[in-house]
C-alpha positions in Angstrom: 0.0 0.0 0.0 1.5 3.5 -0.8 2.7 5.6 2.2 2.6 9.2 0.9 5.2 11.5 1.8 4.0 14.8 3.7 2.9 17.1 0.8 4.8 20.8 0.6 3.8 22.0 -2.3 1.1 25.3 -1.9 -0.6 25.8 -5.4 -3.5 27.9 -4.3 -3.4 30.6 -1.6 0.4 31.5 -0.4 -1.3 32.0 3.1 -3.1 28.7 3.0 -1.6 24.9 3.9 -0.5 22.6 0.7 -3.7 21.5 -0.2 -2.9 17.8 0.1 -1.9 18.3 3.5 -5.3 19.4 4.5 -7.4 16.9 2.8 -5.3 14.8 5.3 -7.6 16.2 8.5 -10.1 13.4 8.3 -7.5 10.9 10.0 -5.1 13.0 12.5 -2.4 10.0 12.0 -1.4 8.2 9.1 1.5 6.2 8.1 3.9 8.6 5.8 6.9 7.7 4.2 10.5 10.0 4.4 13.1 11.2 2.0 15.8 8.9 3.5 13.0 5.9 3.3 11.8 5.7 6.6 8.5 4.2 7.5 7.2 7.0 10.0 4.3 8.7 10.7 2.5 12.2 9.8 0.1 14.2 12.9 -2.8 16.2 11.1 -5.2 16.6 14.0 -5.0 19.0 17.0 -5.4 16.8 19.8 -3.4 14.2 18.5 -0.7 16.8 18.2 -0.9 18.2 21.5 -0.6 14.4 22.9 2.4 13.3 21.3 4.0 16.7 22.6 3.1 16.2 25.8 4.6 12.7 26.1 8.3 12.0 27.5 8.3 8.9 25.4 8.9 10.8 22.0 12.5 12.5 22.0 13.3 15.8 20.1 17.2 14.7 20.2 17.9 15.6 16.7 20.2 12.5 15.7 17.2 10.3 16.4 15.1 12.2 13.8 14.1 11.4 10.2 12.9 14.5 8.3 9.8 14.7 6.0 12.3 16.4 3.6 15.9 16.9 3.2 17.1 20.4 4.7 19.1 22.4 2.0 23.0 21.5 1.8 22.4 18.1 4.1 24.4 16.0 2.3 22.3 12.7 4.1 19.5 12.2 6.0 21.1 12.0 9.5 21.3 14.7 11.9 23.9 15.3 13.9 23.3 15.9 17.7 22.3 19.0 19.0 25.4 21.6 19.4 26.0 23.4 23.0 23.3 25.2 24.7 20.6 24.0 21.8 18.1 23.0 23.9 15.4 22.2 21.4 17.8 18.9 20.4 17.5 18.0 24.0 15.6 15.6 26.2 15.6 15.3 29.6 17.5 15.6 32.2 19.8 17.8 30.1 16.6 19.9 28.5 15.6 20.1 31.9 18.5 21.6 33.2 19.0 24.3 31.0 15.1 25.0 30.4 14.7 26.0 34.7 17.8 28.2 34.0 15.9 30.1 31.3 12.2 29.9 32.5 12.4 32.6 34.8 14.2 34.9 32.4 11.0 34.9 29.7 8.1 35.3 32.4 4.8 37.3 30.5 5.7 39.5 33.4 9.2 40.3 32.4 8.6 40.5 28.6 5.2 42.4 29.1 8.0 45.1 31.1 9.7 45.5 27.6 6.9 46.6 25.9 8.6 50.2 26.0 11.2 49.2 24.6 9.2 47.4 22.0 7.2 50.7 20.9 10.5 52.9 20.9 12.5 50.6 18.4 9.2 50.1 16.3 8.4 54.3 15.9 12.3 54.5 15.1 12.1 51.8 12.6 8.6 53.0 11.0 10.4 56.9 10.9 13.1 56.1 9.0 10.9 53.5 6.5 8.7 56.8 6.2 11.4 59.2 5.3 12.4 57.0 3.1 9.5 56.3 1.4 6.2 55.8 0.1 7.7 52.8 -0.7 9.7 50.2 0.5 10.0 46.4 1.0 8.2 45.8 4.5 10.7 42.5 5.3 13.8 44.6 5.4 12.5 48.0 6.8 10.4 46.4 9.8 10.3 43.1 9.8 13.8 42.0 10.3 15.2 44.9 12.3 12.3 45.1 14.9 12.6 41.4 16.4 16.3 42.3 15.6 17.2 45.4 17.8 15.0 43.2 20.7 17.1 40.5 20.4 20.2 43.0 20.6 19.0 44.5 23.5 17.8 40.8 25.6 21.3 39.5 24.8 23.3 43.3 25.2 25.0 43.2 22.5 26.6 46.9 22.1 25.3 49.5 20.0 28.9 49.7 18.1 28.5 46.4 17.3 24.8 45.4 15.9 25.6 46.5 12.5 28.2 43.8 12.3 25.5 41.1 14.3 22.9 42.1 12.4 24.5 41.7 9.2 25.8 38.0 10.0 22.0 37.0 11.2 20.8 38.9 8.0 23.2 36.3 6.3 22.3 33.0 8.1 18.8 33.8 7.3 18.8 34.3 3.7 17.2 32.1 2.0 18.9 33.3 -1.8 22.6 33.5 0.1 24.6 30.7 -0.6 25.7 27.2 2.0 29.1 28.5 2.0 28.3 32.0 2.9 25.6 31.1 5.3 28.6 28.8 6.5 30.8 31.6 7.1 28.3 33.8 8.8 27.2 31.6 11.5 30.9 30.9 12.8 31.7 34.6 12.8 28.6 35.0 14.7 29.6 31.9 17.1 33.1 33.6 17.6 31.2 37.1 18.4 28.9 35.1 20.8 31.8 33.7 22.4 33.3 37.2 22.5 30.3 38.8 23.8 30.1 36.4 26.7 33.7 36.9 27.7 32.9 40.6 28.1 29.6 40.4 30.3 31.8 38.0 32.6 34.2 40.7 32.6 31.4 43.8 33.3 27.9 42.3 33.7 25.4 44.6 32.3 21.2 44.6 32.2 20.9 41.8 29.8 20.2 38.3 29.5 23.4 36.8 29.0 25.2 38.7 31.9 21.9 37.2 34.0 23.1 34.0 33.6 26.9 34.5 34.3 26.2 33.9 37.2 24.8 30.4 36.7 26.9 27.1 36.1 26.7 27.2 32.4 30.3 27.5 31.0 31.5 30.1 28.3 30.6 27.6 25.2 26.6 26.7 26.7 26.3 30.7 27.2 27.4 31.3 23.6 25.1 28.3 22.6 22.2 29.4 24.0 22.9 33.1 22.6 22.6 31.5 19.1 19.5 29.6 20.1 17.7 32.6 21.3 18.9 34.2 18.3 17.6 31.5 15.9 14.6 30.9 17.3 13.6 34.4 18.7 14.2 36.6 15.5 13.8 34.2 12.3 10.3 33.5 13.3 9.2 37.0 14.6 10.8 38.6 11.7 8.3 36.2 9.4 5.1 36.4 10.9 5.7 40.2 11.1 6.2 40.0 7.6 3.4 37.5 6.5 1.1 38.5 8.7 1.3 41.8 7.2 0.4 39.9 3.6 -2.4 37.9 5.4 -3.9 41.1 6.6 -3.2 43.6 3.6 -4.9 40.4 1.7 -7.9 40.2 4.2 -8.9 44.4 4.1 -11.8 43.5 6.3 -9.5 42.1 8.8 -7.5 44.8 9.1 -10.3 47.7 8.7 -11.6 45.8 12.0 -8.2 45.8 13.3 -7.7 49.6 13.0 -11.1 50.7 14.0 -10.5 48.6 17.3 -6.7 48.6 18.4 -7.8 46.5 21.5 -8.1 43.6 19.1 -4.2 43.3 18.9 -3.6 40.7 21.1 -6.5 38.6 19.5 -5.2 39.5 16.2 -1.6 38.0 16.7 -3.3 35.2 18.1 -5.5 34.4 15.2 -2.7 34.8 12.8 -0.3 32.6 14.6 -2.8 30.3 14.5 -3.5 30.8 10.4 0.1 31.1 9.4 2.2 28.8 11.7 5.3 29.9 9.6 7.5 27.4 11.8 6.8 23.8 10.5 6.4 20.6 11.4 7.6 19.4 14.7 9.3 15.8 14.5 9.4 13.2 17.5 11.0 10.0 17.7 9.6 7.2 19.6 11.8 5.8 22.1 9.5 3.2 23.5 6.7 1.1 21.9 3.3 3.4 21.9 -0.1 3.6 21.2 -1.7 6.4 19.9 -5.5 6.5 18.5 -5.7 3.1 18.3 -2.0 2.2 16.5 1.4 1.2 17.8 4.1 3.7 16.7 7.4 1.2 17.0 10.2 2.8 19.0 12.7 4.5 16.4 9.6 6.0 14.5 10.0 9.4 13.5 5.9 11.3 14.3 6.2 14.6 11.8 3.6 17.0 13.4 2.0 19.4 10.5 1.3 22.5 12.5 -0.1 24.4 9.8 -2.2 21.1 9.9 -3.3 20.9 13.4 -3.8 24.8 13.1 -6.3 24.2 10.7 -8.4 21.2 12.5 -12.0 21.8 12.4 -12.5 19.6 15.2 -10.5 22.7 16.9 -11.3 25.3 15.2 -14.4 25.7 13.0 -13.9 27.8 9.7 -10.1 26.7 9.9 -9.5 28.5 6.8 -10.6 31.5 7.3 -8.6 34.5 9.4 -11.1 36.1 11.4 -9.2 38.4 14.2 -12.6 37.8 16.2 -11.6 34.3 16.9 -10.9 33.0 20.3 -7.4 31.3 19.2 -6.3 30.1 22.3 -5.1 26.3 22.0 -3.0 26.9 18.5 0.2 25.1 18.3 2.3 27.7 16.2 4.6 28.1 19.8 4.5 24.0 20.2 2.9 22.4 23.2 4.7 20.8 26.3 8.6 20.5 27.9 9.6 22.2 24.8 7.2 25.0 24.3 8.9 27.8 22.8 10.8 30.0 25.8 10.4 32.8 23.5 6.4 33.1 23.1 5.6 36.1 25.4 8.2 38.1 24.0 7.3 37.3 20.2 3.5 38.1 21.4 4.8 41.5 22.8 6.4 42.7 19.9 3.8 41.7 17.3 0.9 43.3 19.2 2.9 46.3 19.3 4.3 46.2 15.9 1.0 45.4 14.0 -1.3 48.4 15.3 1.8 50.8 15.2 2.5 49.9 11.2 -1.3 50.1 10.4 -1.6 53.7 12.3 1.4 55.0 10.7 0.8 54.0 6.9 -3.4 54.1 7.2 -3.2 53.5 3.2 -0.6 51.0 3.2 -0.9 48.3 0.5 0.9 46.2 -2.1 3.3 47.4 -4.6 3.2 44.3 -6.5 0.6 41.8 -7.4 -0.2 39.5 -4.6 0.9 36.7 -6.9 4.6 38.3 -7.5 5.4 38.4 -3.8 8.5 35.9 -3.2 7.5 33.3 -1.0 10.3 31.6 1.3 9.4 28.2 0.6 12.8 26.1 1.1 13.0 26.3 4.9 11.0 25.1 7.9 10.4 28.9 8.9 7.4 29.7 5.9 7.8 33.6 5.1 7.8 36.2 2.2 11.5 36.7 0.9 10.6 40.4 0.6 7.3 42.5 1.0 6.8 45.5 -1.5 4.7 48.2 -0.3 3.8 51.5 -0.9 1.4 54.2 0.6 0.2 57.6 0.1 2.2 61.1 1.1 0.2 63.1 2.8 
């Protein structure tokens, strides 16, 4: 019998799931094979999902993994184990470890604090894309500097040198920038990670990174998780800032709602994490013998979760398809579910609902430059995105 592998291609709607992922919804677990040949399994449904991520007996450890698709510039289908301080590769006790060192630092309190911060770096960023306009391309004027300059300031990285950290990320996440460049990029940024650590030992500031100086992680985990943070806190930000602003120039009764009520914000980001989830799947590997709704997934089974799947469940969420910001969201999986729910959420959450309303008030006739159908879609990488975002508005 044919095993499938999990569909990527999007034909329709660049906002919407491949289409033969969803027509998968009416069975939340089928048998799927992988690129390398492996007999594993794909999660379409919500509560399956949230299950399987909830249960120690499926690993996240990277070199246990099979993936629905090759990554670009793998040369085979194994992963190697998760470098220092990337927690995401990790299971227990070592996740567990580093995950109680870092839970206090991302508390809704403590990221709710930075919401100054937030609307300072946005109005600076959304002044100089307005002197330099009416036009621009939305990706590189907002949507990569504002998660950016947040990241700069949670790990305190000095102003004399974000031009030359920003431009190495810039690098690493380009998805037209070659393997050997990217290559380059990330071990300058390492070295500067390890340099950057060295100095908050030396003269601890207000930052992340000098916070946990005073911890038992050594020079090479602090400089490992810096990258992590960096990874996972701006790639993903920077995308849904920049997609959701396509979503919502695409739905104008979405976003007429949205400026005549700012209070929706929070709802809003909500909503479209659940209608984008730009970072997909989530893979698990079994390490014991279970049964999930009703069959036995063998231990060395890779489980691929489709997010943009289980987003999209209409056992969850009725109308799946459609974005309405007056949706009660709550339950999406876009930030993951269980031990290794993203650390990052509350901060991502801050700067979005700040970000969103401020754009919209700024630019109240902001639209495409381009035909929706021209816009560059970042396709090739599990973080789903627009390449770049041209936009225009009118002078007043």
């Amino acid at each position: 019998m044919s095993r499938p592998p999990c569909p990527r291609r999007r034909t329709g709607c660049p906002l919407d799931p491949p289409a033969g992922l969803t027509a998968l919804s009416d069975k939340p677990l089928r048998r799927m094979r992988y690129a390398d040949g492996h007999m594993g399994w794909l999660v379409t449904g919500h509560a399956t999902a949230r299950a399987i991520l909830a249960d120690p007996r499926f690993s996240s450890r990277y070199e246990l993994l099979h993936l629905p698709v090759p990554m670009e510039g793998m040369v085979s289908g194994e992963l190697p184990p998760a470098p220092v301080g990337d927690i995401i590769g990790l299971d227990a006790p070592e996740h567990t470890r580093y995950r109680r060192l870092l839970t206090g630092k991302f508390t809704v309190r403590r990221m709710r604090q930075l919401t100054e911060r937030v609307e300072q770096l946005t109005a600076e960023c959304l002044d100089a894309m307005e002197q330099a306009g009416p036009t621009a391309d939305l990706v590189e004027a907002f949507a990569q500097p504002v998660p950016a300059l947040m990241i700069c300031e949670l790990l305190g990285v000095p102003y004399a040198d974000r031009e030359r950290f920003q431009g190495q990320v810039a690098t690493i996440f380009d998805q037209t920038a070659d393997a050997e460049a990217k290559g380059e990029a990330y071990t300058a940024l390492l070295q500067y990670l390890g340099e950057l650590v060295l100095a908050k030992r030396a003269e601890p500031t207000d930052d992340l990174l000098s916070d946990l100086t005073t911890s038992d992680l050594t020079d090479e985990e602090l400089a490992g998780i810096g990258g992590l943070l960096l990874a996972a806190g701006l790639d993903t930000t920077a995308n849904m800032l920049g997609l959701g602003t396509f979503a919502l120039l695409s739905n104008p009764e979405q976003l007429d709602a949205l400026r005549a009520d700012p209070a929706l914000a929070e709802q809003t980001v909500e909503e479209l994490l659940r209608y984008l989830s730009v970072a997909d799947p989530l893979p698990r590997s079994a390490l014991e013998d279970v049964e999930v709704e009703g069959q036995v997934i063998r231990a060395g089974e890779t489980v691929t979760i489709s997010v943009q799947a289980t987003n999209r469940d209409p056992h969850k969420f009725p109308d799946p398809d459609r974005l309405d910001i007056h949706r009660k969201a709550t339950g999406h999986l876009a930030f993951g579910h269980g031990a290794h729910q993203c650390l990052g959420q509350q901060l991502a959450r801050v700067e979005m609902t700040v970000a969103f309303p401020a754009l919209f008030a700024r630019f109240p006739t902001l639209r495409l430059a381009v035909p929706p159908q021209e816009v560059p879609l970042r396709d090739r990488s599990n973080i789903y995105g627009v390449i770049n975002l041209p936009v225009t508005w009118d002078k007043e």
